[in-house]
N, C-alpha and C positions, 0 to 999 in steps of 0.2 A: 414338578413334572414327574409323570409315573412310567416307567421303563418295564416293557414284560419280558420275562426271563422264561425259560424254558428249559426245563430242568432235563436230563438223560432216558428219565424214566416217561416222558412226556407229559407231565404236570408241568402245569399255566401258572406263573407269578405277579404279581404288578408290585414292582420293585421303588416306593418312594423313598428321598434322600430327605432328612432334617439335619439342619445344622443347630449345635449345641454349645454351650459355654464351657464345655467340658470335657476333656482327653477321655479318649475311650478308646479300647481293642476287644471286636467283638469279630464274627463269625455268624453265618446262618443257615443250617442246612434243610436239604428237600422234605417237609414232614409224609411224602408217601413211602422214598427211596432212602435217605438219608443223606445223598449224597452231597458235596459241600456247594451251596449255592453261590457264595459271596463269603469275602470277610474285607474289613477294614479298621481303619486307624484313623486315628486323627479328632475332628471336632464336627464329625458328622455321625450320624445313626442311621443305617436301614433298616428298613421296614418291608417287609414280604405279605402279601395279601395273595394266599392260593386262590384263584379263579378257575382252574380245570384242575379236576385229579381223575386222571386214567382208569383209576380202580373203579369207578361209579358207573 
């Protein structure tokens, strides 16, 4: 299921969750602004897919 995020700078995300067999600490920031999108733990991964970027 894909969740859109909506970053400060107003760039459009579609935020998917995969679950993994394997401990992870990751983080993912906005690639127009930087600013920090998301981070997480555990035995899942996101995934950010830009679908709007303001600057275009």
């Amino acid at each position: 299921m894909a969740i859109i995020i909506k970053c400060e700078c107003e760039a459009v995300y579609e935020q998917v969750e995969f679950e993994i067999t394997d401990w992870v600490e990751d983080s993912a920031d906005c690639e127009v602004c930087g600013h920090a999108l998301n981070s997480w733990r555990g035995h899942k991964v996101l995934a950010f897919n830009l679908i709007r970027n303001p600057t275009e």
